[in-house]
MARKE-291532 format. One record per residue: residue in one letter; x, y, z of N, C-alpha, C in turn. Coordinates in steps of 0.02 Angstrom, whole numbers, padded with zeros to 5 digits, always signed. Layout:
# MARKE-291532
AXYZXYZXYZ
...
# end
This chain:
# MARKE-291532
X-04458+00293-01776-04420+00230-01772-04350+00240-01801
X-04356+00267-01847-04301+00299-01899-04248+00325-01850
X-04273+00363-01806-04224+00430-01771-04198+00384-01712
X-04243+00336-01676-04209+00283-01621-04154+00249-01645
X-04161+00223-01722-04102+00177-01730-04048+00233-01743
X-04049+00274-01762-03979+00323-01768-03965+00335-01703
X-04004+00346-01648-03972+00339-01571-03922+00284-01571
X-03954+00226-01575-03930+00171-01573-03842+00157-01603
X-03855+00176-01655-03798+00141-01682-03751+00203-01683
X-03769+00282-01685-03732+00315-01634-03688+00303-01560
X-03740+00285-01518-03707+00246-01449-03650+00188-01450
X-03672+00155-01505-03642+00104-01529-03542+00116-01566
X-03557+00168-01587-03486+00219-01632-03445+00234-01559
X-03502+00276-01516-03467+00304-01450-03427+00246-01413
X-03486+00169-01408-03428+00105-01368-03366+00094-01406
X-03369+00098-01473-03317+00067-01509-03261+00118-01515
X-03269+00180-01526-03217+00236-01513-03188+00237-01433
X-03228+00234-01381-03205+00227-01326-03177+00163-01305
X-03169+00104-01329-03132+00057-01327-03069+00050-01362
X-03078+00081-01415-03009+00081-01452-02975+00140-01408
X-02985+00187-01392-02941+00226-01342-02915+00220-01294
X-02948+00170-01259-02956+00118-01191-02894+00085-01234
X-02879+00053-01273-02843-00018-01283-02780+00022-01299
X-02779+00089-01312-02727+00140-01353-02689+00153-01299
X-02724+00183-01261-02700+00229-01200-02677+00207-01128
X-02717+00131-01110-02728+00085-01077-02762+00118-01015
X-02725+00098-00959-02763+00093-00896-02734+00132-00841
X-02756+00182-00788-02705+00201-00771-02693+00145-00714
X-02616+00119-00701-02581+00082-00665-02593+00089-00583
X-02619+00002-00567-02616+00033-00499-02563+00045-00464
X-02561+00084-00386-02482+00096-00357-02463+00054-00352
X-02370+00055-00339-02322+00014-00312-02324-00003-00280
X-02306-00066-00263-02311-00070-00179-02262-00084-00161
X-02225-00028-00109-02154-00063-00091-02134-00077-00038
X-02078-00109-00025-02093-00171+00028-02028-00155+00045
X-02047-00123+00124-01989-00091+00164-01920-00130+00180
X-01872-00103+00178-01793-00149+00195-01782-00178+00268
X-01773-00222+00263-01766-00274+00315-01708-00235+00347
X-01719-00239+00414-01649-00213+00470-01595-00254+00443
X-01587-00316+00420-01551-00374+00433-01494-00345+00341
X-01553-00311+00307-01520-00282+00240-01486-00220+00231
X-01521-00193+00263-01495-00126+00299-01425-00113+00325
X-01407-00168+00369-01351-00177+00404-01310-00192+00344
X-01324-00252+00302-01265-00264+00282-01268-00214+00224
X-01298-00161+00199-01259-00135+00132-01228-00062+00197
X-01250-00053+00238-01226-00031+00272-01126-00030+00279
X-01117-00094+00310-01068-00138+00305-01012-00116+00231
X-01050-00137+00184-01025-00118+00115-00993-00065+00106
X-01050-00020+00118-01025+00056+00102-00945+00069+00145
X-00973+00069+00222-00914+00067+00269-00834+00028+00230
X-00852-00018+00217-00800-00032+00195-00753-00017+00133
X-00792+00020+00080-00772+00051+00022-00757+00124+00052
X-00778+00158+00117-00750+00203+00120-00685+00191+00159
X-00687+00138+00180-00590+00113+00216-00542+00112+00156
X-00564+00090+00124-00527+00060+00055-00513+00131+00035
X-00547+00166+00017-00541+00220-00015-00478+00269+00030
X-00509+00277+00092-00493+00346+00139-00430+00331+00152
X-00421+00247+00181-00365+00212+00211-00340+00262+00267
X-00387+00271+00350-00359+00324+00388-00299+00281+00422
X-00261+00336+00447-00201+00306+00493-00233+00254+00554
X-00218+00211+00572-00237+00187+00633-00201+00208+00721
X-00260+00206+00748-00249+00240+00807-00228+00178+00841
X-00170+00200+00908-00153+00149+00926-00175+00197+00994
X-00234+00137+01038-00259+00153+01087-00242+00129+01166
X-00170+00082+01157-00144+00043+01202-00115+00111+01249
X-00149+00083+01309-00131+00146+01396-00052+00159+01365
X-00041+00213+01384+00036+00239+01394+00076+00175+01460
X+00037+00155+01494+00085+00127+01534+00091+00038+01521
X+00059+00002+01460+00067-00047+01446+00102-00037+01385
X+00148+00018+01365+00183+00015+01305+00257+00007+01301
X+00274-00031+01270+00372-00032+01286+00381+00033+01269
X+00461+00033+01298+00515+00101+01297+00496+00131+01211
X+00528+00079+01155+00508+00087+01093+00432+00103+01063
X+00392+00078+01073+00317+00104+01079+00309+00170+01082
X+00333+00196+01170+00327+00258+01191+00367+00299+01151
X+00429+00291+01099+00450+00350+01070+00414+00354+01022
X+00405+00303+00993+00356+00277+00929+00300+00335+00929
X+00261+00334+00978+00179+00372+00996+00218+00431+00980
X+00269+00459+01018+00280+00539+01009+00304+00559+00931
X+00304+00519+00866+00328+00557+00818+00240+00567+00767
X+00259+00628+00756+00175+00641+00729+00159+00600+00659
X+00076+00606+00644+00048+00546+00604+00104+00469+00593
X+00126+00462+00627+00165+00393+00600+00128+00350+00629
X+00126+00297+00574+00084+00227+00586+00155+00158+00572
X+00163+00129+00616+00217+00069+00635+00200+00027+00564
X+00147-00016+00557+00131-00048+00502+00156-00014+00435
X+00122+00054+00414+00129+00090+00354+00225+00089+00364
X+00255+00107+00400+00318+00116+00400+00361+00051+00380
X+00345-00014+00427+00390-00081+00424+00379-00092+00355
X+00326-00103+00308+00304-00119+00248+00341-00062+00198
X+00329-00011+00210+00384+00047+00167+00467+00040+00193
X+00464+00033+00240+00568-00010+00273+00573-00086+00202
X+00531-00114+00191+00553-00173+00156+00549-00166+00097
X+00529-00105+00078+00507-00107+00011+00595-00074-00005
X+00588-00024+00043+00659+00015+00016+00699-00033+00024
X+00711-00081+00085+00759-00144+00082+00787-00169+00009
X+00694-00192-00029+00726-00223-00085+00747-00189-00130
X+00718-00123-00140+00752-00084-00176+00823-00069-00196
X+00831-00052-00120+00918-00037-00105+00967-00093-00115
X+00946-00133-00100+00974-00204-00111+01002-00211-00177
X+00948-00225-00229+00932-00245-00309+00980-00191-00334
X+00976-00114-00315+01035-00057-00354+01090-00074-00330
X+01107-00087-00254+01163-00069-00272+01223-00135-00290
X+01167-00213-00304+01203-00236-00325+01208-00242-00399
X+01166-00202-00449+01158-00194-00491+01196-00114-00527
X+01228-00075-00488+01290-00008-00500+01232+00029-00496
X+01187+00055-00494+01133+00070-00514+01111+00145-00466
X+01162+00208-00458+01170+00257-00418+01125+00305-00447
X+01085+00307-00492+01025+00358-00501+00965+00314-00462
X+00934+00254-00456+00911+00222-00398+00921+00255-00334
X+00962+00240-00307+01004+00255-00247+01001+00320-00243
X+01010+00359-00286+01025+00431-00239+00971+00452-00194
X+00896+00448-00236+00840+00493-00190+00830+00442-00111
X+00833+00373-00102+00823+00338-00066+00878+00333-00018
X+00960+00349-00012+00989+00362+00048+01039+00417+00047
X+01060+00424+00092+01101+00502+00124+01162+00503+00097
X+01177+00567+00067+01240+00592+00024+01315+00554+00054
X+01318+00548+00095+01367+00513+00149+01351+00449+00145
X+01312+00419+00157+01303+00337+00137+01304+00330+00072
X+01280+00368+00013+01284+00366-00060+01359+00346-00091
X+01404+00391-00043+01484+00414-00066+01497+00338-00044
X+01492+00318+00012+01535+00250+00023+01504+00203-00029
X+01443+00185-00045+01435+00128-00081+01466+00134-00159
X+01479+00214-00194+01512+00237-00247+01577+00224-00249
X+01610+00219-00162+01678+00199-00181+01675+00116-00195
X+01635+00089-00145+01622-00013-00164+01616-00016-00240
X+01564+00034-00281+01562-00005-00327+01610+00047-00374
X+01636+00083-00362+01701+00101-00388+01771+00047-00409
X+01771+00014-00359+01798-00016-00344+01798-00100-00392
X+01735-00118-00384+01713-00193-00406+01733-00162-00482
X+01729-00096-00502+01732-00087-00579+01793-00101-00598
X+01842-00071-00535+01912-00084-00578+01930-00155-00579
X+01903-00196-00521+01932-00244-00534+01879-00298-00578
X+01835-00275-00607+01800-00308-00683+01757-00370-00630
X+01728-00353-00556+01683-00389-00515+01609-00370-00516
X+01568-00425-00528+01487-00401-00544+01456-00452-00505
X+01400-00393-00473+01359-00422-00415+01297-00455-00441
X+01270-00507-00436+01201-00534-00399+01181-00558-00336
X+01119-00511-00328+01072-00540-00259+01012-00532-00292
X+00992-00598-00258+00932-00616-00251+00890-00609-00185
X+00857-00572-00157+00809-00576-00094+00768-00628-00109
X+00758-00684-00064+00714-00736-00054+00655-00725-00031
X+00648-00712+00019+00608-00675+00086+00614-00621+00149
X+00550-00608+00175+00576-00592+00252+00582-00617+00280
X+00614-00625+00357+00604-00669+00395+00595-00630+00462
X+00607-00553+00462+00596-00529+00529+00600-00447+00482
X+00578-00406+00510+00574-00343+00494+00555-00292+00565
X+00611-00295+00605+00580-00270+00656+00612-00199+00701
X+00554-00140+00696+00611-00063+00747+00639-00090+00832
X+00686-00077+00820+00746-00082+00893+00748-00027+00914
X+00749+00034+00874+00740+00093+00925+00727+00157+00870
X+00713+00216+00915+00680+00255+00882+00683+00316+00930
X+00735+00371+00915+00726+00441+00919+00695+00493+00890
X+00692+00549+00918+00678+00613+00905+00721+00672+00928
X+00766+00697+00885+00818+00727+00911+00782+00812+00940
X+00838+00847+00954+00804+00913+00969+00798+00966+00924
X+00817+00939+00851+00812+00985+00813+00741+00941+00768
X+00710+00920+00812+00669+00867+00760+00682+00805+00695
X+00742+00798+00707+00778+00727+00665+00745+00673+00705
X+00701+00634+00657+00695+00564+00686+00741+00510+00637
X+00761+00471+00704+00798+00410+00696+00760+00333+00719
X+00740+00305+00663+00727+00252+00664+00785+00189+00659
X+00786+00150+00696+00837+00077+00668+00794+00007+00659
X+00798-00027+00603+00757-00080+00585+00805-00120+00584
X+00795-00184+00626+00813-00258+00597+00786-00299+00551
X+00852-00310+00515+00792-00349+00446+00837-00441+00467
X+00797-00466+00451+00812-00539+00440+00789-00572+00394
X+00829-00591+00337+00805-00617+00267+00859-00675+00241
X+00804-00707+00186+00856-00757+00143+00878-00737+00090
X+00938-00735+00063+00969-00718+00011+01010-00770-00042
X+01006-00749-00090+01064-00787-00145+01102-00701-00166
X+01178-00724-00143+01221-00668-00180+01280-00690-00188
X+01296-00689-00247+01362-00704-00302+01396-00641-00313
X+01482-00638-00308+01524-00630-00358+01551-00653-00407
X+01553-00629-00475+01569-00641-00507+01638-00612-00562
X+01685-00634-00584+01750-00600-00619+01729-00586-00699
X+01771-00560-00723+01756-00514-00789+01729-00604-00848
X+01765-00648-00822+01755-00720-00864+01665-00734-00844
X+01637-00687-00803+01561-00714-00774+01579-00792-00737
X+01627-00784-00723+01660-00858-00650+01629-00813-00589
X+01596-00864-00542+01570-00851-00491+01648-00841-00448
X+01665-00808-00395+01717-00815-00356+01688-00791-00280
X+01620-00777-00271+01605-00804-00212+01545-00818-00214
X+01514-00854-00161+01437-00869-00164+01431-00929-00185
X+01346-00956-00187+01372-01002-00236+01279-00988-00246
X+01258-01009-00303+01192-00998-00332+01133-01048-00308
X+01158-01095-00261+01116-01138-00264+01106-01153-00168
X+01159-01085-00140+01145-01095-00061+01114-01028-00058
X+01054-01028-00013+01020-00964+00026+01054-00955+00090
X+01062-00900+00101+01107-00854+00183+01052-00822+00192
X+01043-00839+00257+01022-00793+00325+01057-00735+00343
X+01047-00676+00323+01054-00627+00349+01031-00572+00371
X+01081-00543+00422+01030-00511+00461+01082-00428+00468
X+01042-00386+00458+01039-00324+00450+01029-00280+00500
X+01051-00242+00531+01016-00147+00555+01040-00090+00517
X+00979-00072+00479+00979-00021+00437+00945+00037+00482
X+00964+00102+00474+00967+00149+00522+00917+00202+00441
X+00861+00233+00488+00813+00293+00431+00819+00342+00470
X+00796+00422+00408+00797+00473+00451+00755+00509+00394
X+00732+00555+00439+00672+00579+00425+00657+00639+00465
X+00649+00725+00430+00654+00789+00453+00581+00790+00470
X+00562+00805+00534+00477+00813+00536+00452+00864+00506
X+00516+00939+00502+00471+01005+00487+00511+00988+00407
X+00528+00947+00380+00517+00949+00304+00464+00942+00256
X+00477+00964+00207+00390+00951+00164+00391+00902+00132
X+00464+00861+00135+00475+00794+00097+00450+00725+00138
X+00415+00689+00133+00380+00638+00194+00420+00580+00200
X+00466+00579+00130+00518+00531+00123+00563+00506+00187
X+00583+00438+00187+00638+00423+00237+00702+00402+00206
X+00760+00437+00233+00815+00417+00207+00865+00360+00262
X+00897+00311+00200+00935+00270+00248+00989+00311+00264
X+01031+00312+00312+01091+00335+00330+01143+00296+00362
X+01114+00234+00371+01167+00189+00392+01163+00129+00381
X+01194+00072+00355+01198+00007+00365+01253-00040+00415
X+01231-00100+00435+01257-00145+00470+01237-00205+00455
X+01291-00250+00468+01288-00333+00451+01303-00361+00520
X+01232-00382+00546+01249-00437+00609+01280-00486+00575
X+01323-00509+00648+01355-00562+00638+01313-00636+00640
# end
């Protein structure tokens, strides 16, 4: 009888050790269950990605319009290599305001890398000039109002010539050594309108465009 109850309460050690290990160790987990991506989800991180790689890559855009539905300007346009019309008009206005702001501000370290040694010299003699006679410029650019290529070569030594019309609002004052306005007046905006002439070496390693000419429509 003796030797049954030590079975007993033996067996008894074995449940209670094997439960505390059980409660220690736990259970092994049943599988995952995972629950396939909807086409409809798919698409759109799809979508996502695509679009962070635009953002990122930003490729040139292809312009796929037939050769024979393209204006005269178009068609020279297509023949100058990687050039994109958009990327260009948006870089034409930027240098606009640039050029603008120096050179009514004397401001010829600006100016030099942005237009041609020959256009540089004339605006050096203008503001040569405003110095002696103790005259100081403000302009203000308002807006655009047109930013648009009129024409566009490719010479035979590979010089391209771009010409942009700009049409914008402005505030621009002279002013005398007393800071007396003596032309302009600060409180009227002018319409004016511009053809600024770029150039640009294709077999250069510089991607830069230089102005080389200005004009004031009437």
């Amino acid at each position: 009888m003796a030797q049954f109850l030590d079975i007993i309460i033996l067996l008894l050690v074995v449940i209670v050790i094997y439960n505390k290990l059980r409660s220690l160790l736990g259970t092994r987990p049943e599988q995952t269950k995972v629950t396939p991506l909807s086409e409809e989800s798919a698409a759109k991180i799809f979508d996502i990605i695509m679009q962070e790689n635009e953002k990122n890559n930003q490729p040139i855009t292809q312009d796929i319009t037939p050769e024979e539905d393209l204006s005269p300007i178009e068609k020279d346009l297509r023949q100058i290599p990687n050039f994109d019309k958009e990327i260009f008009i948006n870089g034409a206005k930027r240098a606009f305001e640039i050029i603008l702001t120096a050179f009514a501000k004397g401001d010829i370290e600006t100016l030099e890398p942005l237009v041609s040694p020959k256009l540089l010299k004339k605006f050096q003699e203008i503001l040569n000039q405003r110095q002696l006679d103790k005259i100081t410029a403000e302009t203000d650019l308002i807006c655009f109002n047109k930013a648009e290529i009129i024409n566009a070569k490719i010479s035979k030594n590979n010089i391209v010539k771009i010409v942009v019309n700009f049409v914008t609002e402005q505030v621009n004052l002279l002013k005398d050594k007393q800071d007396k306005v003596i032309e302009g007046d600060e409180n009227f905006v002018q319409t004016i309108a511009d053809t600024w002439t770029f150039e640009r070496c294709l077999t250069s390693t510089n991607p830069n465009w230089l102005l080389i000419s200005t004009k004031k429509n009437a």
